[in-house]
C-alpha positions as CSV (number, residue, x, y, z in Angstrom):
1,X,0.0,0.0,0.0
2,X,1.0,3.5,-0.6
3,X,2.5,6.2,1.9
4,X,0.5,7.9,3.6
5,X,-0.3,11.6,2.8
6,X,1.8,14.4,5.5
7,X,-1.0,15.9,7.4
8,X,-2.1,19.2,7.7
9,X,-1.9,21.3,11.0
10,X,-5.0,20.6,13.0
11,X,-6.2,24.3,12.6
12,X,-9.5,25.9,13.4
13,X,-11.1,24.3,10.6
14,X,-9.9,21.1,11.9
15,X,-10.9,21.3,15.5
16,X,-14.5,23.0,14.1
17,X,-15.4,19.9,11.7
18,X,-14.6,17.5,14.8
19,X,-16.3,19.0,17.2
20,X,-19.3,19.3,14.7
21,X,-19.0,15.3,14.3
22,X,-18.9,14.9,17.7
23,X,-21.9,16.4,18.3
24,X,-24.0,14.8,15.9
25,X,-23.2,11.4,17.4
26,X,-23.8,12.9,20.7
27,X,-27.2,14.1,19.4
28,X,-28.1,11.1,18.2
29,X,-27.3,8.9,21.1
30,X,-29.7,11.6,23.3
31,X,-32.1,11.4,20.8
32,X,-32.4,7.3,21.0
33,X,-31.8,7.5,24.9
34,X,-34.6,9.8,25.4
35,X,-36.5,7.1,22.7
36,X,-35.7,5.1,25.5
37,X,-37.3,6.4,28.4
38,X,-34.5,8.6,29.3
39,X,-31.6,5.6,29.6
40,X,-28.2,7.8,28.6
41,X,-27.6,8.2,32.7
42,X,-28.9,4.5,33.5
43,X,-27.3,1.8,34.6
44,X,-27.6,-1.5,32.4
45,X,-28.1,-5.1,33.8
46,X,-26.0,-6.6,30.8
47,X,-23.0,-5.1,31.8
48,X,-20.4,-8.0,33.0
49,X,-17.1,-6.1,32.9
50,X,-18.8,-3.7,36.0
51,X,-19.8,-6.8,37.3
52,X,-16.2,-8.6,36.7
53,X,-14.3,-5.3,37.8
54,X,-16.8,-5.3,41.2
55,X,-15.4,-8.7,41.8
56,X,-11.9,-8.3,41.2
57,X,-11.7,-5.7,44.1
58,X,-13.2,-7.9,46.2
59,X,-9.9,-10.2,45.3
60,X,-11.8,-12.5,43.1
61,X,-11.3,-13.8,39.6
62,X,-15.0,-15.0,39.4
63,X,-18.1,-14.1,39.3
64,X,-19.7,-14.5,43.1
65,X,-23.5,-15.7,43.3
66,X,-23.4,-16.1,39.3
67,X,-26.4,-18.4,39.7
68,X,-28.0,-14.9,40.6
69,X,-27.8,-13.8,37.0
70,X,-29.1,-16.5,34.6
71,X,-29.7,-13.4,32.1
72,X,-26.0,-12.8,31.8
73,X,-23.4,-15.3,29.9
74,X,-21.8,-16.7,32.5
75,X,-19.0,-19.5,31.8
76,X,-19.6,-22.3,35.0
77,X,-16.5,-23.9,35.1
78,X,-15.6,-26.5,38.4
79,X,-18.7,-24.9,40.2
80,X,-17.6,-21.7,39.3
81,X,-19.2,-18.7,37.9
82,X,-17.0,-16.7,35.3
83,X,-17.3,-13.9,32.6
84,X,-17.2,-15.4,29.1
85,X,-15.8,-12.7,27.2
86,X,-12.0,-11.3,26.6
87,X,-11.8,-8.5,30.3
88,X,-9.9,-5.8,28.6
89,X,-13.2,-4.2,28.7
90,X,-13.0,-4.8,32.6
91,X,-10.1,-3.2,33.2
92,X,-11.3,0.2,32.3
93,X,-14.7,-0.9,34.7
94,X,-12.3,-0.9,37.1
95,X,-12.4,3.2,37.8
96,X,-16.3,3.3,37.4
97,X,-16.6,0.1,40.0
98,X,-14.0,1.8,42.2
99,X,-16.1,5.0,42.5
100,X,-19.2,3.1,43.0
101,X,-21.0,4.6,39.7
102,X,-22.8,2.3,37.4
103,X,-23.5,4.5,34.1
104,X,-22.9,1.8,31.6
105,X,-25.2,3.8,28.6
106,X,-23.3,6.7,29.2
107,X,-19.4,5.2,29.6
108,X,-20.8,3.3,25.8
109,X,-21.3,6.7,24.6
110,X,-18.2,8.4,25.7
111,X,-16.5,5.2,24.2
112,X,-18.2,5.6,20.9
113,X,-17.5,9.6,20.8
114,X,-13.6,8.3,21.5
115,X,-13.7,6.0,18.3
116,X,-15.3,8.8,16.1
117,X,-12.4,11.3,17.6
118,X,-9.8,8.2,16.6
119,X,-11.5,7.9,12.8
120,X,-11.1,11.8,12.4
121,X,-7.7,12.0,14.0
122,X,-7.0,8.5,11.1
123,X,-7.5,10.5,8.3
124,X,-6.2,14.2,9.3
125,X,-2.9,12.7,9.9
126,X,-3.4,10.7,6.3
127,X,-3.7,14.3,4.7
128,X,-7.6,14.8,5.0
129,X,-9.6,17.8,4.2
130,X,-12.1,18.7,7.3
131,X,-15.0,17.7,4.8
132,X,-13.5,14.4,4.3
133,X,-12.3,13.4,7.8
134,X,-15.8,14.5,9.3
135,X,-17.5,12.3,6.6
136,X,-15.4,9.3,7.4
137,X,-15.8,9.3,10.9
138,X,-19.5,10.1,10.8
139,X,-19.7,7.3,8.0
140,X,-18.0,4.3,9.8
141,X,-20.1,5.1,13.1
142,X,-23.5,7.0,13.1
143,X,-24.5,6.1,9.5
144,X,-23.4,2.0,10.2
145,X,-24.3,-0.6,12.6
146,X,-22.0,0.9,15.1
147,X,-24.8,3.2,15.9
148,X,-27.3,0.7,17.0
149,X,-24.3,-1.0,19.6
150,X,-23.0,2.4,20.6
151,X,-26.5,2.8,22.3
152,X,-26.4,-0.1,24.7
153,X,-23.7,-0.9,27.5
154,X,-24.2,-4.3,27.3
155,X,-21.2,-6.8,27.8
156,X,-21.5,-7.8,23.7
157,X,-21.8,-3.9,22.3
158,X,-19.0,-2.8,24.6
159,X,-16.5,-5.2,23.5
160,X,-17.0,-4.1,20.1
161,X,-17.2,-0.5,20.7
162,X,-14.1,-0.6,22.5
163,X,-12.7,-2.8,20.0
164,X,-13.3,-0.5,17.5
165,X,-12.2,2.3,19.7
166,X,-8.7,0.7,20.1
167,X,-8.2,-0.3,16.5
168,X,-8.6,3.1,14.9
169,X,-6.1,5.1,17.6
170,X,-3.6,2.3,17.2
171,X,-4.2,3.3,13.4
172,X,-3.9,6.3,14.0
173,X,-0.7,6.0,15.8
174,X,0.7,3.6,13.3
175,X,0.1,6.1,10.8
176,X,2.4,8.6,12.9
177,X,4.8,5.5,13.0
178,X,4.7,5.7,16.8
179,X,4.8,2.1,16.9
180,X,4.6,0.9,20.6
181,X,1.4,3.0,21.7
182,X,0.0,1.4,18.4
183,X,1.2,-2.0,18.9
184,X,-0.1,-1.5,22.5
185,X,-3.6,0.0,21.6
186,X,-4.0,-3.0,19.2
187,X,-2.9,-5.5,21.7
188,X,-6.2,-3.8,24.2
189,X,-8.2,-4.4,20.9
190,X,-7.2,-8.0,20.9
191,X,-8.3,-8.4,24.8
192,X,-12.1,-6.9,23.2
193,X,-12.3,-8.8,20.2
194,X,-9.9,-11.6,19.6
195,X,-10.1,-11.6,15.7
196,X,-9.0,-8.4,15.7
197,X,-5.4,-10.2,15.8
198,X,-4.9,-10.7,12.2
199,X,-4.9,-7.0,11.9
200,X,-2.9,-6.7,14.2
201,X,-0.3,-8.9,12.9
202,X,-0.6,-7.5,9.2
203,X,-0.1,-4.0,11.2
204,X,2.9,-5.8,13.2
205,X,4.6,-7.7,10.4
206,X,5.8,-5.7,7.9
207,X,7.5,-3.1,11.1
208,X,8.7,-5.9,13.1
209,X,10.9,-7.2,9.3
210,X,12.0,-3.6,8.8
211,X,13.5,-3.5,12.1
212,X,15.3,-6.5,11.9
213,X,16.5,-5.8,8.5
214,X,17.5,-2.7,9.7
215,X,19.1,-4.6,13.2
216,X,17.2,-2.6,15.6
217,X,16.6,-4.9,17.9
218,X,16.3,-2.2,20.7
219,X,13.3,-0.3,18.5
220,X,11.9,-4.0,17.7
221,X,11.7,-4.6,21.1
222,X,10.5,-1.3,22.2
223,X,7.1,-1.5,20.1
224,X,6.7,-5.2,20.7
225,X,7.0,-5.6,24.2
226,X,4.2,-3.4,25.3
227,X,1.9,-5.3,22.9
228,X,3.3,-8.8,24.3
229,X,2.8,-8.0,27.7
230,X,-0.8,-7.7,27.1
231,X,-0.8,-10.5,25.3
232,X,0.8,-12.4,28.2
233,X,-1.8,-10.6,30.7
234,X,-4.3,-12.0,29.4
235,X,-2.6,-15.6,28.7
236,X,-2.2,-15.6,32.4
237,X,-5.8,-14.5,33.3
238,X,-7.0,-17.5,31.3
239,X,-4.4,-20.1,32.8
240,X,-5.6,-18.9,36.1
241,X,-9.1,-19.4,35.6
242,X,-9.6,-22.3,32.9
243,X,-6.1,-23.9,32.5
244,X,-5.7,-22.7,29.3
245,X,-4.0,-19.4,28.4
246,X,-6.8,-19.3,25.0
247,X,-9.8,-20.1,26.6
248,X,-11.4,-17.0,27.5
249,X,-14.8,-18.8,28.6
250,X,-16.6,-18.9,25.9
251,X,-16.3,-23.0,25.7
252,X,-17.7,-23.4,29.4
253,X,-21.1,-21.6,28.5
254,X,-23.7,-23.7,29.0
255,X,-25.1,-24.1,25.9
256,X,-22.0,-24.9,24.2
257,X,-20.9,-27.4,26.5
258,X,-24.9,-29.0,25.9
259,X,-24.5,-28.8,22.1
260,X,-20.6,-29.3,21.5
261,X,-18.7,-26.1,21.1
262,X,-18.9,-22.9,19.7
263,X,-16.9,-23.0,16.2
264,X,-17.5,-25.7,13.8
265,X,-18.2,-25.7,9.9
266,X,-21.4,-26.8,10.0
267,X,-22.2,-23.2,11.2
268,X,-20.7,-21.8,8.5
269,X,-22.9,-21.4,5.3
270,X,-26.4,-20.5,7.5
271,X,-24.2,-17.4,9.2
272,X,-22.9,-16.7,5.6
273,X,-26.7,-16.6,4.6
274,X,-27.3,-14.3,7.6
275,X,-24.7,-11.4,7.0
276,X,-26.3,-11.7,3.3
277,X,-29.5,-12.0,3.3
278,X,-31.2,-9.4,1.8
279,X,-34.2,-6.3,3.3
280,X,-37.2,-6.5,1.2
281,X,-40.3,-4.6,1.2
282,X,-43.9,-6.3,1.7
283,X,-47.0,-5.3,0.1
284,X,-48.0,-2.4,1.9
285,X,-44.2,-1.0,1.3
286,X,-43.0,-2.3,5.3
287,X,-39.5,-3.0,5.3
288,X,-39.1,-7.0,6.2
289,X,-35.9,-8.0,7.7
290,X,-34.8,-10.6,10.1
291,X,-33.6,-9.6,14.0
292,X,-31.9,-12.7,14.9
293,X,-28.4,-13.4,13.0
294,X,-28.6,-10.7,11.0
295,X,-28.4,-9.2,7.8
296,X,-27.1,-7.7,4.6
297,X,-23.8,-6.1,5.9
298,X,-23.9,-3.6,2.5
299,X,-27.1,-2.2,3.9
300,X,-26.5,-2.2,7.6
301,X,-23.2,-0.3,7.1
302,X,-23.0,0.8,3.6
303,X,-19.1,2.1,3.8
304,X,-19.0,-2.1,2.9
305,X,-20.7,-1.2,-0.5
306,X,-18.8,2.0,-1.4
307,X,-15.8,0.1,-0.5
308,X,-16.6,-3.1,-2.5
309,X,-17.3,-0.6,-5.3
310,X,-14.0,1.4,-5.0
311,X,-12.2,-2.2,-4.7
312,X,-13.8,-3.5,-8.3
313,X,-13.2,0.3,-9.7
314,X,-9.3,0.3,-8.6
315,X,-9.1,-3.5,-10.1
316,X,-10.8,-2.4,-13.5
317,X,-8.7,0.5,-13.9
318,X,-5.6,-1.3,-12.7
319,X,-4.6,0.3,-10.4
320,X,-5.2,-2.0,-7.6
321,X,-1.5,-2.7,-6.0
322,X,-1.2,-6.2,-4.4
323,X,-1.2,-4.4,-1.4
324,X,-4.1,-3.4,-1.8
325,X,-5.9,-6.6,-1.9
326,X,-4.2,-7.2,2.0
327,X,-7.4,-5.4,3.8
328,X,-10.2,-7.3,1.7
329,X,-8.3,-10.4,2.3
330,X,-8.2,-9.8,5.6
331,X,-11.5,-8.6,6.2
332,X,-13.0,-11.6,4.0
333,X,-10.9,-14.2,6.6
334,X,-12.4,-12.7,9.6
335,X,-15.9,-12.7,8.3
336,X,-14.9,-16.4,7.4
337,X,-13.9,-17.1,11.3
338,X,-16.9,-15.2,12.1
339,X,-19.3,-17.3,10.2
340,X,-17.5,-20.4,12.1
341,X,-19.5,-19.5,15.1
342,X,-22.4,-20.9,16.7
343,X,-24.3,-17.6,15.7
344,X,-23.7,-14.4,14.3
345,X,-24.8,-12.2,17.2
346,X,-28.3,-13.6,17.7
347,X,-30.9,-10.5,18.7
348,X,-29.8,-7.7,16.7
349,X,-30.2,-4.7,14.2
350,X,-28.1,-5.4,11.1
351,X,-25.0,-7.4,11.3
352,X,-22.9,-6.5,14.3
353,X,-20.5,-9.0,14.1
354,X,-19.3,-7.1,10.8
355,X,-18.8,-4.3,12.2
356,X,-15.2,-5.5,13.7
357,X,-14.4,-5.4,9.9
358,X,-14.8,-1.7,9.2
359,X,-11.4,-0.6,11.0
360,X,-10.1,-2.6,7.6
361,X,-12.5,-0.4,5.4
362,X,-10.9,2.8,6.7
363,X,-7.4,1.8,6.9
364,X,-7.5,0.7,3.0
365,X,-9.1,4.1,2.3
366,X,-6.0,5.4,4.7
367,X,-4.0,4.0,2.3
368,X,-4.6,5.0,-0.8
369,X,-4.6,8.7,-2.7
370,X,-7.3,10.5,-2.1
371,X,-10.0,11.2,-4.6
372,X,-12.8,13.6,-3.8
373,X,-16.0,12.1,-2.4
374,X,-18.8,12.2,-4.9
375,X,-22.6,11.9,-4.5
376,X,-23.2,8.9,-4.2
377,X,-20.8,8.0,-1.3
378,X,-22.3,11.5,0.4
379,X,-26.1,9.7,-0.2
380,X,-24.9,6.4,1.3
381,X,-23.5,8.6,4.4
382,X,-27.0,10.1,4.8
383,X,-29.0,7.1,4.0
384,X,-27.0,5.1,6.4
385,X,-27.6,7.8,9.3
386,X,-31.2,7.7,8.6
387,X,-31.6,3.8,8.4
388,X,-29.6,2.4,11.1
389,X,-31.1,5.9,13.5
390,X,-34.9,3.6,12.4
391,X,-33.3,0.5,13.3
392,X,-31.7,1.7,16.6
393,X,-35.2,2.9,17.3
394,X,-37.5,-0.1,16.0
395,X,-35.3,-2.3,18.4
396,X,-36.7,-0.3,21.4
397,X,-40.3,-1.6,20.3
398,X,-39.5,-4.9,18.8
C-alpha cells in the first residue's frame, strides 16, 4: 500500500469539523436514549465487565453468586461462575466500579465519541480535508451498525465499541509510525475482540521485518513488548481461571458445553446466509428484515458497498497494487472465522459482528490517494444515518 499523505496542522477548521461530528453522534445517542425512556444516565443489567471489575476488588477472579444472574453469559466452570468474554473491557470498569457509579449507557457513549475522535484523528494525519475526515468518521459510526451498539452498555456492544475504539487510535498512531502505543492500543483491541489479531499482525509484520533488517533490535523490542505484555496478561488471566491461556470462557457456556462447542463448519454457510441475506419490502411497502443473526452487511453499514465498489473500480482500472488486496483479504478471513461460530450475534439490528471489519474499510481508504468524495458515497453517508437511527429505534419496540 501507498505512503501515507503528511497531514495538515489541526487548525481551526480542523478542530471545528470535529467538534461538529462529535456532536451529531452525541445528538443522536440523546435522541435514542430519550427514545428510550430517558436511559443515557442509566445503569444497564448486561453489563459484565462492571460486574467482573466489582469482583476483582473484592480479590476475586469469578463471578460470586453467578447463579444470581441467569440473564448474563456466565462460563460455570468447576462450580464456578465466570465472565465469558476477553476483560480488557473490565479493566477500564475498574475506575467506574471503584467510585461506585454504574453508568454503563453513558461510559458506551463516551466510548463511541472516543472512536469517532480516533476515525477523524486517522484521516487528518493521512492528509484529509475537514469535509472528508468529518464524513469518514460520521460514515463508519452514526450512518453503520456501530450506531445501534453504541446505544447499549451491554457486555457484547462494549466489546465491540471498545474494540473499534482501540483499532482506529492504534491506526492512527501507526500512521504517525509511533509504533509501541499502536502496537499497545491494538494488543487492548485484541483483549475486546480476539479476531482483531490478524490485523494486528498485518499491522505488526511488515514493522517488526523492517527493524530486523534494519538490526534494531532495541526499536523492535521497544514496540513489541508493550503489545506482548498484554498478550501475556491476558494468557495468564485465562491459565488462572480455565487452564488454558486461550480459553477465554466462551467453551464453558452452557449451551455450548450441551451442544458441542462454539466454532464448527457446520455453522458456517447458515451465518454466511445471515450477514447476506437481503431487506425487502412487503405489500403495503414495510421494510421485512430478520432480527436474529442478521443481515445484509452492504445495507446495515453501507461504507462495505462503497468500498466493494472502489475495490472493483481500482481492479478495473488497474490500479489496484497487491497491497491493496491485504485489507479485503483480511477482512473476507475474519468474516470467514466469524461465520464459524455458533451464531452471528443472535438479537440484533443489522450485522454487528461485521462491524469488527470496518477498521479494515478505513485503513485501505488510509491508504490510498485521495480522490474527492462524490454523491453517491455522500447519499450512502446520509442514507446510512437515517436507516440504522430507524433501526436503533425499532429495536426499542420490537
Amino acid at each position: 500500500m501507498p505512503a501515507p499523505l503528511s497531514p495538515r496542522s489541526f487548525d481551526r477548521r480542523h478542530a471545528q469539523a470535529l467538534a461538529a461530528a462529535l456532536s451529531l453522534l452525541a445528538l443522536a445517542l440523546v435522541l435514542y436514549h430519550s427514545l428510550a425512556g430517558g436511559t443515557l444516565l442509566s445503569s444497564n443489567v448486561y453489563d459484565s465487565y462492571l460486574l467482573q471489575a466489582e469482583n476483582w476488588l473484592e480479590g476475586r477472579a469469578y463471578i460470586q453468586n453467578g447463579e444470581d444472574y441467569p440473564w448474563l453469559e456466565l462460563a460455570i466452570f468447576e462450580g464456578r461462575y465466570y465472565l465469558s468474554f476477553p476483560p480488557v473491557p473490565s479493566v477500564l470498569a475498574l475506575l467506574p466500579a471503584a467510585l461506585g457509579l454504574d453508568l454503563g449507557n453513558l461510559w458506551q457513549a463516551l466510548a463511541s465519541l472516543a472512536a469517532l475522535a480516533g476515525v477523524y484523528l486517522c484521516f487528518w494525519r493521512a492528509g484529509g480535508t475537514p469535509r472528508a475526515c468529518a464524513f469518514w468518521a460520521l460514515f463508519s459510526t452514526l450512518s453503520s451498525g456501530f450506531f445501534w451498539l453504541a446505544g447499549s452498555g451491554g457486555v457484547w456492544f462494549q466489546a465491540q465499541v471498545l474494540n473499534f475504539a482501540f483499532t482506529v487510535w492504534g491506526l492512527f498512531f501507526w500512521l504517525k509510525k509511533q509504533y509501541p502505543p499502536a502496537f499497545f492500543l491494538m494488543a487492548l483491541a485484541v483483549g475486546c475482540r480476539p479476531f482483531t489479531a490478524l490485523f494486528a499482525f498485518a499491522l505488526w509484520l511488515p514493522a517488526a521485518l523492517n527493524a530486523v533488517r534494519a538490526r534494531r533490535w532495541g526499536r523492535l523490542a521497544a514496540f513489541t513488548a508493550p503489545a506482548a505484555a498484554v498478550a501475556l496478561a491476558l494468557g495468564w488471566y485465562n491459565f488462572l481461571r480455565f487452564g488454558s491461556p486461550f480459553e477465554f470462557g466462551h467453551s464453558w457456556l452452557p449451551e455450548f458445553v450441551r451442544d458441542g462447542g462454539q466454532f464448527t463448519t457446520e455453522n458456517f454457510w447458515a451465518n454466511l446466509w445471515g450477514v447476506l441475506r437481503p431487506v425487502t419490502l412487503t405489500s403495503s411497502l414495510d421494510l421485512s428484515f430478520s432480527t436474529f443473526n442478521g443481515f445484509c452487511l452492504f445495507i446495515a453499514s453501507p461504507i462495505f458497498l462503497l468500498w466493494a465498489f472502489d475495490i472493483a473500480r481500482a481492479a478495473a482500472k488497474k490500479r489496484l497494487a497487491p497491497g491493496g488486496l491485504l485489507a479485503p483479504v483480511l477482512a473476507l478471513a475474519t468474516l470467514a472465522a466469524l461465520c464459524l461460530h455458533r451464531t452471528m450475534g443472535g438479537w440484533q439490528f443489522g450485522a454487528r459482528y461485521t462491524v469488527d471489519l470496518i477498521p479494515l474499510a478505513l485503513w485501505w481508504y488510509l491508504t490510498r490517494p485521495r480522490r474527492p468524495l462524490g454523491t453517491g458515497a455522500l447519499w450512502l453517508a446520509g442514507a446510512g444515518a437515517l436507516f440504522n437511527f430507524y433501526g436503533a429505534a425499532y429495536m426499542l419496540s420490537h
